[in-house]
MOPAC internal coordinates of N, CA, C and O (Angstrom, degrees):
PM7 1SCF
backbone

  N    0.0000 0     0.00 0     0.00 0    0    0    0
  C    1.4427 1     0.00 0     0.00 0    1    0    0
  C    1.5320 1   107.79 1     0.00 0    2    1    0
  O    1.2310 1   121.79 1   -55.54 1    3    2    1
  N    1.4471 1   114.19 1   124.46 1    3    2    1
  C    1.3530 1   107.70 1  -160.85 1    5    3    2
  C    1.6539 1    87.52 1  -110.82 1    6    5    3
  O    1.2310 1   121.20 1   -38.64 1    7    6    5
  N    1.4260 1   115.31 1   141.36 1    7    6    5
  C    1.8975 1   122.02 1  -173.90 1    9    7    6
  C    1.4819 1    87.38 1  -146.62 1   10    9    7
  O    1.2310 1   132.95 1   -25.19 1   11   10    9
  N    1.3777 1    92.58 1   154.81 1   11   10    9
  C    1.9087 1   105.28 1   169.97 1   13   11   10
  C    1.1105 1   116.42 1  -118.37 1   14   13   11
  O    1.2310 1   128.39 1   -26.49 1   15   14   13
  N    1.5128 1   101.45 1   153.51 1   15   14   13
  C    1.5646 1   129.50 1  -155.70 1   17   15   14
  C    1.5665 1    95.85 1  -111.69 1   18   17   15
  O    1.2310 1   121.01 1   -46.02 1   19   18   17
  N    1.3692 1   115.67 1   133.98 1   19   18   17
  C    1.4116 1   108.74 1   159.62 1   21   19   18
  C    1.5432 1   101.78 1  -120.68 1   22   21   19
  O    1.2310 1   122.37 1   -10.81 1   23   22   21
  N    0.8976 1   113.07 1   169.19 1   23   22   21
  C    1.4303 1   114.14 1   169.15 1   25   23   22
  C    1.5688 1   109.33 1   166.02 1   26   25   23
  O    1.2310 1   124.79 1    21.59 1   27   26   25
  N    1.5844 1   108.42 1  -158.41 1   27   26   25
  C    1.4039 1   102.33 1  -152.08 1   29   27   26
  C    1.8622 1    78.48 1  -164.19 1   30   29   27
  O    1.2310 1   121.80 1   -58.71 1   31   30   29
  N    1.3552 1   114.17 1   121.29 1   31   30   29
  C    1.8000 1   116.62 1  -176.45 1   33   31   30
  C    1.4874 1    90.80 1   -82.48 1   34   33   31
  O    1.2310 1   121.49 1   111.41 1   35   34   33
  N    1.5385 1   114.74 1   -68.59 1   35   34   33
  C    1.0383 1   102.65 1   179.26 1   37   35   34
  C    1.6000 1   147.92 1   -25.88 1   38   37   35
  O    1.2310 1   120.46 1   140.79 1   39   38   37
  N    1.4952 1   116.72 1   -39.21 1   39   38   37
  C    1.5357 1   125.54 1   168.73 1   41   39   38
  C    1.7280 1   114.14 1  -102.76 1   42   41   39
  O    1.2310 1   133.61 1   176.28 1   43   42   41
  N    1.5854 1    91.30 1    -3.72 1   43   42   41
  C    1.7879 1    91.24 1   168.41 1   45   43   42
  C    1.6694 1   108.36 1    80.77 1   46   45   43
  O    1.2310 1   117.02 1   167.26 1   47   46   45
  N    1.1135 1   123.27 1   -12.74 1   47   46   45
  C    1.4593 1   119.43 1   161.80 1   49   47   46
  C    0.8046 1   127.58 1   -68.38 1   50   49   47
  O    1.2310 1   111.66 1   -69.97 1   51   50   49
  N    1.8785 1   133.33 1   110.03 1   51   50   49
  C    1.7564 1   112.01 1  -178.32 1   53   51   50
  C    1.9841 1    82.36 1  -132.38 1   54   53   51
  O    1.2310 1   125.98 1   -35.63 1   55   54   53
  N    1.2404 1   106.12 1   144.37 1   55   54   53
  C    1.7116 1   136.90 1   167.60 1   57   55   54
  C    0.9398 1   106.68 1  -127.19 1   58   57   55
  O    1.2310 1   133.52 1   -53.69 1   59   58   57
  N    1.5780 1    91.48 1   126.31 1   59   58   57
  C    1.9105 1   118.93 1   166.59 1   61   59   58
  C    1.6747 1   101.81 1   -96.23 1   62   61   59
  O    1.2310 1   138.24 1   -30.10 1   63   62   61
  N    0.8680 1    82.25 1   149.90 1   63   62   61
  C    1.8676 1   110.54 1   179.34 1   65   63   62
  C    1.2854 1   103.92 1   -99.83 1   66   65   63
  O    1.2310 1   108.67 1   -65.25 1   67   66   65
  N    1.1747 1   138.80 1   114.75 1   67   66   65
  C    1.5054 1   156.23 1   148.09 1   69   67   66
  C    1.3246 1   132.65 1   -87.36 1   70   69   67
  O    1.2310 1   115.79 1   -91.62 1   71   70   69
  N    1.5543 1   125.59 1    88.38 1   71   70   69
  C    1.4702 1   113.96 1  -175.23 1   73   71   70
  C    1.5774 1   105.86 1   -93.07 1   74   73   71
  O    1.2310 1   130.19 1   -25.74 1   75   74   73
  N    1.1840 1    97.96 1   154.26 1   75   74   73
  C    1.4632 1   129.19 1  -140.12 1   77   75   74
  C    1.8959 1   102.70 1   -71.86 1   78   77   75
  O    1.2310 1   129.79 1   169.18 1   79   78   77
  N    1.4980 1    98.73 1   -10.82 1   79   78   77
  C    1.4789 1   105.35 1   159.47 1   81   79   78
  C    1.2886 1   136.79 1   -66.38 1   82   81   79
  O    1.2310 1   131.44 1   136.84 1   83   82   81
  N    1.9504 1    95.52 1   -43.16 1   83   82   81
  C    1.2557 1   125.13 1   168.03 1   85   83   82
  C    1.2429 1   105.90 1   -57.55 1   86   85   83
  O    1.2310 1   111.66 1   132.10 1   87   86   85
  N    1.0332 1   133.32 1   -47.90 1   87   86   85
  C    1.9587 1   127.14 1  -153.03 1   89   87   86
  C    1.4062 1    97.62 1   -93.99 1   90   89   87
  O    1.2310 1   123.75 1   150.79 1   91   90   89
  N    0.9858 1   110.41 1   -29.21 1   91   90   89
  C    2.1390 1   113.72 1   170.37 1   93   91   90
  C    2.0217 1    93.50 1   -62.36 1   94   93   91
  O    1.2310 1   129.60 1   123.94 1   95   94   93
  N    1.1873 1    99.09 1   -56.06 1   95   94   93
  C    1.9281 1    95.00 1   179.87 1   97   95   94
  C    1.8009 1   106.69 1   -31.53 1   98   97   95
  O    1.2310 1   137.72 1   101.07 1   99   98   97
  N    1.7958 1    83.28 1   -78.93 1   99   98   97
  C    1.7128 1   101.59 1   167.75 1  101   99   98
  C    1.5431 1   114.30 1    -8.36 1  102  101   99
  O    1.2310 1   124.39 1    75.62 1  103  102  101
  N    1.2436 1   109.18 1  -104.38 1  103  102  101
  C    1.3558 1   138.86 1   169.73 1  105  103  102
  C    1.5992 1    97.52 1   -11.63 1  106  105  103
  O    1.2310 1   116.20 1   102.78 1  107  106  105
  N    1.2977 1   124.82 1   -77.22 1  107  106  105
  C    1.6336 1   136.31 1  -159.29 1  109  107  106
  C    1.4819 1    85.85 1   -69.40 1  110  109  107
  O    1.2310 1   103.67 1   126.88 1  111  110  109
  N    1.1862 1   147.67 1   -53.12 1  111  110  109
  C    1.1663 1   131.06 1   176.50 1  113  111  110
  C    1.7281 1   136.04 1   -33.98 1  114  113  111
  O    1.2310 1   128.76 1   111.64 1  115  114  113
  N    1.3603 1   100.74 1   -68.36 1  115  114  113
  C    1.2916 1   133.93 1   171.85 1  117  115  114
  C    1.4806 1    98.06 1   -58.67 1  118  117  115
  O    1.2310 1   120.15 1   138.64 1  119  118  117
  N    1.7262 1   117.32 1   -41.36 1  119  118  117
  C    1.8407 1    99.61 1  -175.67 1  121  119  118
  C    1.4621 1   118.35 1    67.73 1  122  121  119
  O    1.2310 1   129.64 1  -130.69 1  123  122  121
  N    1.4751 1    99.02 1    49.31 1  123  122  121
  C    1.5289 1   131.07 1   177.59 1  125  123  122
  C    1.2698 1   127.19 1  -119.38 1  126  125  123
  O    1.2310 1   121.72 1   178.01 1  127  126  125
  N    1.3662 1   114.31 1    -1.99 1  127  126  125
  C    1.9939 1   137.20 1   172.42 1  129  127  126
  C    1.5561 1    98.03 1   -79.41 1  130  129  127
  O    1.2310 1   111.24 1   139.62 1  131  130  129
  N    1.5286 1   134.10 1   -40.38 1  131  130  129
  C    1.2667 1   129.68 1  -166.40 1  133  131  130
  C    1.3205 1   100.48 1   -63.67 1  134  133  131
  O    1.2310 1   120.66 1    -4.33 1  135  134  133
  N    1.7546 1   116.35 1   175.67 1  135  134  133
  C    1.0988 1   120.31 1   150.65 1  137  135  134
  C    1.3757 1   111.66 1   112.42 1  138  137  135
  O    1.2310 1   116.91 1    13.58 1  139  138  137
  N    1.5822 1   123.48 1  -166.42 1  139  138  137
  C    1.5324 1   124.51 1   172.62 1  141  139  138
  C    1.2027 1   105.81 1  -133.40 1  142  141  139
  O    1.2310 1   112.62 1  -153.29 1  143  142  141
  N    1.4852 1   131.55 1    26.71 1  143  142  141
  C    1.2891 1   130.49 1  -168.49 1  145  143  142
  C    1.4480 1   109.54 1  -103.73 1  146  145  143
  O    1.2310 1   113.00 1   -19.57 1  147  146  145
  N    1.3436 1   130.83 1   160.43 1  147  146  145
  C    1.3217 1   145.05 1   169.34 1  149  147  146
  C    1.5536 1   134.89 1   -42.42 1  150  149  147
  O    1.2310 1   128.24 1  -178.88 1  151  150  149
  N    1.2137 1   101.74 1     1.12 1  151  150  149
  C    1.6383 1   120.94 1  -158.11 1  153  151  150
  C    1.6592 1   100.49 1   -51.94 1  154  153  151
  O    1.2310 1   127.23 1   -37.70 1  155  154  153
  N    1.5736 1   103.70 1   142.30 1  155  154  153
  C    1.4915 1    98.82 1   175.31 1  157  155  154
  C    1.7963 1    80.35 1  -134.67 1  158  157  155
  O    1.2310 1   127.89 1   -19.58 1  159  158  157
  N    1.5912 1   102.41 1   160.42 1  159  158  157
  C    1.9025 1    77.67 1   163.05 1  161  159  158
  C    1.7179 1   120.16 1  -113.89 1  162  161  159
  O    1.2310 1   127.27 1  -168.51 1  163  162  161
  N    0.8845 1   103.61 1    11.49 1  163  162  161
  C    1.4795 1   133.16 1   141.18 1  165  163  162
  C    1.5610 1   116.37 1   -16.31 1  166  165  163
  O    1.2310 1   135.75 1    93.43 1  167  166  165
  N    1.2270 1    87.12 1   -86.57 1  167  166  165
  C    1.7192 1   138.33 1   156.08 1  169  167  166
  C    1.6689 1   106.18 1   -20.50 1  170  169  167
  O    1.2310 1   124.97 1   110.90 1  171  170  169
  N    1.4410 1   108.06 1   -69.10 1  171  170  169
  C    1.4907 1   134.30 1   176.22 1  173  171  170
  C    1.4162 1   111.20 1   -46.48 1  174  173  171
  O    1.2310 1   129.72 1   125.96 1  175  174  173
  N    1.0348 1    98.86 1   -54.04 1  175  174  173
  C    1.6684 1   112.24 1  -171.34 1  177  175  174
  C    1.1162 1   122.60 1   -91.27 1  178  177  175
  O    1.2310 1   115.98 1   170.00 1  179  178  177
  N    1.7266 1   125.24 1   -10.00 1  179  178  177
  C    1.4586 1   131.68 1   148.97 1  181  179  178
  C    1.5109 1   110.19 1   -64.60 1  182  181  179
  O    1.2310 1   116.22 1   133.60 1  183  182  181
  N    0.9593 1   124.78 1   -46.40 1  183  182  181
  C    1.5406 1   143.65 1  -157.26 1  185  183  182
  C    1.7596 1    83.76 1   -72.23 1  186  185  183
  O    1.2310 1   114.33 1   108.06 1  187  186  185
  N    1.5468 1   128.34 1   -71.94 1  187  186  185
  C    1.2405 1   129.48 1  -170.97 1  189  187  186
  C    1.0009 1   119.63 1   -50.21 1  190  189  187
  O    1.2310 1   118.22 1   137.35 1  191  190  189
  N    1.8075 1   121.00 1   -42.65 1  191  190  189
  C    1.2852 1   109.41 1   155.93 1  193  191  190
  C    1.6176 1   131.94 1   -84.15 1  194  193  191
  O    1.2310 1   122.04 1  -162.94 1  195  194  193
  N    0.6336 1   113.70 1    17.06 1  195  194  193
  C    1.7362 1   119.51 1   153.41 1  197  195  194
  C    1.9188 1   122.56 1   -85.14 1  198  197  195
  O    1.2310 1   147.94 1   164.72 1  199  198  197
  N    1.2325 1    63.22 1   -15.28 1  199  198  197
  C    2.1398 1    71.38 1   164.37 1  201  199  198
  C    0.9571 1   120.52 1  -123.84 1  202  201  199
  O    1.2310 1   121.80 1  -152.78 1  203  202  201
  N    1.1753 1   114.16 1    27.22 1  203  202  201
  C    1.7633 1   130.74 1   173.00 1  205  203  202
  C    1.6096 1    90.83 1   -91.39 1  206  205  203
  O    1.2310 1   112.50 1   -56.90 1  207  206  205
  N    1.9397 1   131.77 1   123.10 1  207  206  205
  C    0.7473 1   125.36 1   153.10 1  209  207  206
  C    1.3891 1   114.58 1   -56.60 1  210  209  207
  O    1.2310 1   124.36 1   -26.42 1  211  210  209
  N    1.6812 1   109.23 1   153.58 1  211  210  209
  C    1.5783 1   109.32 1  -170.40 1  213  211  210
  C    1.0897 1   107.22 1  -115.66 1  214  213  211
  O    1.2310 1   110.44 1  -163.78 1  215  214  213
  N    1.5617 1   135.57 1    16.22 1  215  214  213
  C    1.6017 1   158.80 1   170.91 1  217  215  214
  C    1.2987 1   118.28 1  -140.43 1  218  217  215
  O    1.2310 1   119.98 1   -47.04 1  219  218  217
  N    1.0609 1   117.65 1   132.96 1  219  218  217
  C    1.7983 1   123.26 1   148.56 1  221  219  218
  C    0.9080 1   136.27 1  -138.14 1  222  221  219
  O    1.2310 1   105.46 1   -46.37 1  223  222  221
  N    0.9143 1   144.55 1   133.63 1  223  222  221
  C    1.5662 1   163.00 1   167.11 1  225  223  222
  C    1.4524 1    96.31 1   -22.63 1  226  225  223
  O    1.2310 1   121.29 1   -48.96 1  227  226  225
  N    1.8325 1   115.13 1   131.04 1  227  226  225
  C    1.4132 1   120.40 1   164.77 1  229  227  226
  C    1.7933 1   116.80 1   -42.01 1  230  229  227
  O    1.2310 1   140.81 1   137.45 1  231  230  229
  N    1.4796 1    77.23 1   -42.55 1  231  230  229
  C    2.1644 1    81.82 1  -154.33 1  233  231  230
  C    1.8060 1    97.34 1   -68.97 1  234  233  231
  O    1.2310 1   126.18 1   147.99 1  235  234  233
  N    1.4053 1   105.72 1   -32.01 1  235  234  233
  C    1.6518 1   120.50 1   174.80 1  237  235  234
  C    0.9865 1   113.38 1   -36.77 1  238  237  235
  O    1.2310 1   120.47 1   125.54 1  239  238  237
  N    1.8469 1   116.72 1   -54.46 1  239  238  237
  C    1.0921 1   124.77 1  -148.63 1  241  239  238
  C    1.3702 1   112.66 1   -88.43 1  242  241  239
  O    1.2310 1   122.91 1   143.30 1  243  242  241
  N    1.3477 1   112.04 1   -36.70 1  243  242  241
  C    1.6628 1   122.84 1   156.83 1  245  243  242
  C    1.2126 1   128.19 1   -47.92 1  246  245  243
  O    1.2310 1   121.15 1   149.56 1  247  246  245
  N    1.0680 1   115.40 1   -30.44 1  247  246  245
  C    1.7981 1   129.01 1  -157.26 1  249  247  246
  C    1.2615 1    73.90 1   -89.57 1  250  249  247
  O    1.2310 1   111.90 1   107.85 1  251  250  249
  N    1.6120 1   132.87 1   -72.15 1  251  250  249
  C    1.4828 1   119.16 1  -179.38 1  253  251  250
  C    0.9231 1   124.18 1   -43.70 1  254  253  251
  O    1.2310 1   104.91 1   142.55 1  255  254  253
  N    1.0474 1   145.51 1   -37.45 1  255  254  253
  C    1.3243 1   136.59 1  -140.78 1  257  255  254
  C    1.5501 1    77.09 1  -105.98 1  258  257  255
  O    1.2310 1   109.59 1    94.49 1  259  258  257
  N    1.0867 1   137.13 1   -85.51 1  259  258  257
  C    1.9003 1   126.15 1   175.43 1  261  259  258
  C    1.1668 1   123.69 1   -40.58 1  262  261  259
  O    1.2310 1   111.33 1  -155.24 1  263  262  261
  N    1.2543 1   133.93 1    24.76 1  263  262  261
  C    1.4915 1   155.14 1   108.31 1  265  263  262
  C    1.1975 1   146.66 1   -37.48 1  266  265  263
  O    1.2310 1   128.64 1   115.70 1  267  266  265
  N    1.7724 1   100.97 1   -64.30 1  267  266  265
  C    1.3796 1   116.75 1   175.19 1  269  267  266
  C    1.7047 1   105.85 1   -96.47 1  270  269  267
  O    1.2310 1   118.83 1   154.50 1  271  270  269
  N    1.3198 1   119.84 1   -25.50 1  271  270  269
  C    1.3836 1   116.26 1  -172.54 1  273  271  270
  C    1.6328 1   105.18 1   -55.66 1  274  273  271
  O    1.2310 1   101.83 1   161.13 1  275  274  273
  N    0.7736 1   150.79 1   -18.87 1  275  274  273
  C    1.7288 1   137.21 1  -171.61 1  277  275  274
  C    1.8668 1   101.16 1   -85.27 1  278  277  275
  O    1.2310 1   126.77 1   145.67 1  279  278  277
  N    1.5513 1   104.59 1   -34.33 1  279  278  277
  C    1.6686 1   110.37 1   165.55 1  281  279  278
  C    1.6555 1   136.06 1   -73.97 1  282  281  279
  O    1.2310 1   128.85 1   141.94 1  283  282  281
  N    1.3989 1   100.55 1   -38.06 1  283  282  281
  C    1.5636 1   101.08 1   163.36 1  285  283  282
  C    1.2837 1   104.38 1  -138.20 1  286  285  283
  O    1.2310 1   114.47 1  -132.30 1  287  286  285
  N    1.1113 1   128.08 1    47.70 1  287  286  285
  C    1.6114 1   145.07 1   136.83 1  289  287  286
  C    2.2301 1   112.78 1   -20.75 1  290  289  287
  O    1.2310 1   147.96 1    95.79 1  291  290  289
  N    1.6926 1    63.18 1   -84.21 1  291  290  289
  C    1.8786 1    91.02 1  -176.75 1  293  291  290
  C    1.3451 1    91.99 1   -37.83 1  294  293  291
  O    1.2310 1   123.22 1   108.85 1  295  294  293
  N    1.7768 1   111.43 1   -71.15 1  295  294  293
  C    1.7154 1   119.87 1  -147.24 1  297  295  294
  C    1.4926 1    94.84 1   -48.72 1  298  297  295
  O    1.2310 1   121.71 1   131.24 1  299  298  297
  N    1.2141 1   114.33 1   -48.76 1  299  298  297
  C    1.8175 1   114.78 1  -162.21 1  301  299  298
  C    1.8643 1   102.72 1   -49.66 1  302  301  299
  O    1.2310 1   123.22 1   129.72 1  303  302  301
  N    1.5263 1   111.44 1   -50.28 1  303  302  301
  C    1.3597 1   114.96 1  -156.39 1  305  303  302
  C    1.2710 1   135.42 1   -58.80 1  306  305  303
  O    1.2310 1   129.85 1  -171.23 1  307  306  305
  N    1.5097 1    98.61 1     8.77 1  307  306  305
  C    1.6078 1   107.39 1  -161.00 1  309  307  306
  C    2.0857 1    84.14 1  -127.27 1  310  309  307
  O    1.2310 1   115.50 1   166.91 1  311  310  309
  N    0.9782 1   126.15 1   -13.09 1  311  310  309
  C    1.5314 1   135.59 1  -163.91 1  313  311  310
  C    1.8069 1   108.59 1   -67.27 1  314  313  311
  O    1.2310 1   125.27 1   139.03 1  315  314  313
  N    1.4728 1   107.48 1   -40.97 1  315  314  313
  C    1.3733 1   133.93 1  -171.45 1  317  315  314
  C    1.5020 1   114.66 1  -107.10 1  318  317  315
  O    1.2310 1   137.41 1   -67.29 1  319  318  317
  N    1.2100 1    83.89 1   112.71 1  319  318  317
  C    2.1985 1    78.22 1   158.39 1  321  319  318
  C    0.8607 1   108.41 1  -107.33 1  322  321  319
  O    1.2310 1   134.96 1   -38.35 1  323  322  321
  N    1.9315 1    88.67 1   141.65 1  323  322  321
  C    1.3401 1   123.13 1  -160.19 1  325  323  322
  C    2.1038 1   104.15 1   -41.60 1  326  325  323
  O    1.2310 1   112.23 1   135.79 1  327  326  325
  N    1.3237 1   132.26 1   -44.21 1  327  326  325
  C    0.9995 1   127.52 1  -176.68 1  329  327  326
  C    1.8024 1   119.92 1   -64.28 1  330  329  327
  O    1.2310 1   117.91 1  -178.62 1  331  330  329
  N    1.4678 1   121.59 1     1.38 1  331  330  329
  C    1.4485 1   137.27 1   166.35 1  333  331  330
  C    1.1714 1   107.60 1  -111.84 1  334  333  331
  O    1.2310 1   108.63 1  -167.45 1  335  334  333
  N    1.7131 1   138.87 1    12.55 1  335  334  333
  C    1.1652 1   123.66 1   151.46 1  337  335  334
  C    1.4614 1   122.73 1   -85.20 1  338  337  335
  O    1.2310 1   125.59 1   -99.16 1  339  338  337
  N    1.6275 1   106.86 1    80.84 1  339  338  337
  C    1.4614 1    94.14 1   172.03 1  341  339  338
  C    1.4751 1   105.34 1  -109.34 1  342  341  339
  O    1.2310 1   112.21 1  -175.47 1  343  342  341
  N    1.4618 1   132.29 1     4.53 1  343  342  341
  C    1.6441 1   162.59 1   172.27 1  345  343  342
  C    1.1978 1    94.91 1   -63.38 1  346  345  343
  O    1.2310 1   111.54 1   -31.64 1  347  346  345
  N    1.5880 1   133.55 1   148.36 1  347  346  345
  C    1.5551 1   140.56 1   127.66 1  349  347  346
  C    1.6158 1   104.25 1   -49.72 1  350  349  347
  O    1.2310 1   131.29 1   -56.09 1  351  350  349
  N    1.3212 1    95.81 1   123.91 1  351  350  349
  C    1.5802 1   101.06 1   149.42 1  353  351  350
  C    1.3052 1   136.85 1  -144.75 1  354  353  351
  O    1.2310 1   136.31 1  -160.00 1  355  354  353
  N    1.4183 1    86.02 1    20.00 1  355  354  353
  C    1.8154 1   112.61 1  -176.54 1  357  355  354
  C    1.3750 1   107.50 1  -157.99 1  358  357  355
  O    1.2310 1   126.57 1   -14.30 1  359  358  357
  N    1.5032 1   104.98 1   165.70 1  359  358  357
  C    1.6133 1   116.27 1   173.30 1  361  359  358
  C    1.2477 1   100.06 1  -124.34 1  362  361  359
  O    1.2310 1   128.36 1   -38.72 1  363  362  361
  N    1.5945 1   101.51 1   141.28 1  363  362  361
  C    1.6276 1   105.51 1   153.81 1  365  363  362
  C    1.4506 1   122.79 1  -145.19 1  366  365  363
  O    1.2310 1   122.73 1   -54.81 1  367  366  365
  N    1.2594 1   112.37 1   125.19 1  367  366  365
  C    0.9714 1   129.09 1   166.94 1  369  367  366
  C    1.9132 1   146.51 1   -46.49 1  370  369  367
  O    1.2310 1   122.25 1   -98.63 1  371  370  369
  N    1.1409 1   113.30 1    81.37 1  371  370  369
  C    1.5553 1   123.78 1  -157.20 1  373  371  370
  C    1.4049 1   102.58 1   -60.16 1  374  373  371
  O    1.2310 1   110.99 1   -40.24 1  375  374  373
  N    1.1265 1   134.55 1   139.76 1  375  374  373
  C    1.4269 1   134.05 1   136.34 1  377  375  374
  C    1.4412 1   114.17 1   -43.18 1  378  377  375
  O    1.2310 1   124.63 1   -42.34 1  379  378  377
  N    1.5504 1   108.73 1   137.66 1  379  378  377
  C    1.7267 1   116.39 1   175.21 1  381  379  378
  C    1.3872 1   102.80 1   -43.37 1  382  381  379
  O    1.2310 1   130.84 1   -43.43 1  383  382  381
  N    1.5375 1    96.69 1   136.57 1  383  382  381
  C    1.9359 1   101.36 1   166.57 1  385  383  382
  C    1.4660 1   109.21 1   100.99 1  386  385  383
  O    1.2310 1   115.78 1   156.52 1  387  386  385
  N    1.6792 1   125.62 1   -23.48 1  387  386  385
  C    1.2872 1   124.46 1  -156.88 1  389  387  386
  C    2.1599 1    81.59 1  -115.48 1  390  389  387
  O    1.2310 1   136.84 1   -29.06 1  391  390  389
  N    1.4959 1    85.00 1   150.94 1  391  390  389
  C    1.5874 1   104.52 1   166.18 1  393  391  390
  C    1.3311 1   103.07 1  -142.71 1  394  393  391
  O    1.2310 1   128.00 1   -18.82 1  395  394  393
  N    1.9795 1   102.20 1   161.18 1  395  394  393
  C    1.3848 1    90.94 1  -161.70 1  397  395  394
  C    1.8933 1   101.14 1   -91.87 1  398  397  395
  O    1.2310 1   128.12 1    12.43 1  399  398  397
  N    1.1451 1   101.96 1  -167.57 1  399  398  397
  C    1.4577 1   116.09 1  -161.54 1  401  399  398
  C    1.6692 1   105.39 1  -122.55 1  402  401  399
  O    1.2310 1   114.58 1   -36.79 1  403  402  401
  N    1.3200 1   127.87 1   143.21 1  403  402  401
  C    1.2200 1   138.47 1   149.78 1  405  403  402
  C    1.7486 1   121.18 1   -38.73 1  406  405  403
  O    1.2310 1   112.55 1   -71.87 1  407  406  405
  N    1.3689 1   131.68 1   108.13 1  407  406  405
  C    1.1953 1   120.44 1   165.89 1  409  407  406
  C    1.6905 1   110.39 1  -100.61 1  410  409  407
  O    1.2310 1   123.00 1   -28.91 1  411  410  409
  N    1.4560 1   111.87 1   151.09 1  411  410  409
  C    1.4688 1   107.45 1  -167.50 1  413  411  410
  C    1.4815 1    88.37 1  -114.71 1  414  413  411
  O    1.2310 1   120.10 1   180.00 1  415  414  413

């Protein structure tokens, strides 16, 4: 399910966009519409982001990110044109002796 992000790295605010088709998906997925309880998904998604750590550690963030990159590697590579990659969104790993280079 592909949704958009706006945001801003610099001030640390990023919003996803959820249309209301999508969050019915959500919802029926998870198997959170049943029941007699209070559920809003509103609700859901305050709660989820409140457990979003709001810092990490440099070395953290690498180790993750060279983790998940071999799994949504591919998906990411087609997301960006090449002229809006001025962001990390990958690691790579040099052979001893090599440094990386300026691309224009």
């Amino acid at each position: 399910m592909r949704m958009k992000l706006y945001g801003s790295r610099k001030n640390g605010v990023f919003n996803v966009y959820i249309r209301p088709d999508q969050a019915q998906l959500m919802i029926d997925e998870l198997q959170l519409c049943s029941g007699g309880g209070h559920f809003t998904f509103e609700s859901l998604l305050d709660e989820l982001n409140d457990a979003i750590q709001q810092n990490i550690d440099f070395n953290d963030k690498i180790n993750t990110i060279r983790d998940v990159w071999p799994v949504v590697g591919e998906q990411l590579s087609n997301v960006l044109d090449d002229a809006d990659k001025t962001i990390l969104i990958g690691i790579k790993k040099l052979p001893q002796g090599y440094h990386p280079r300026e691309k224009l």
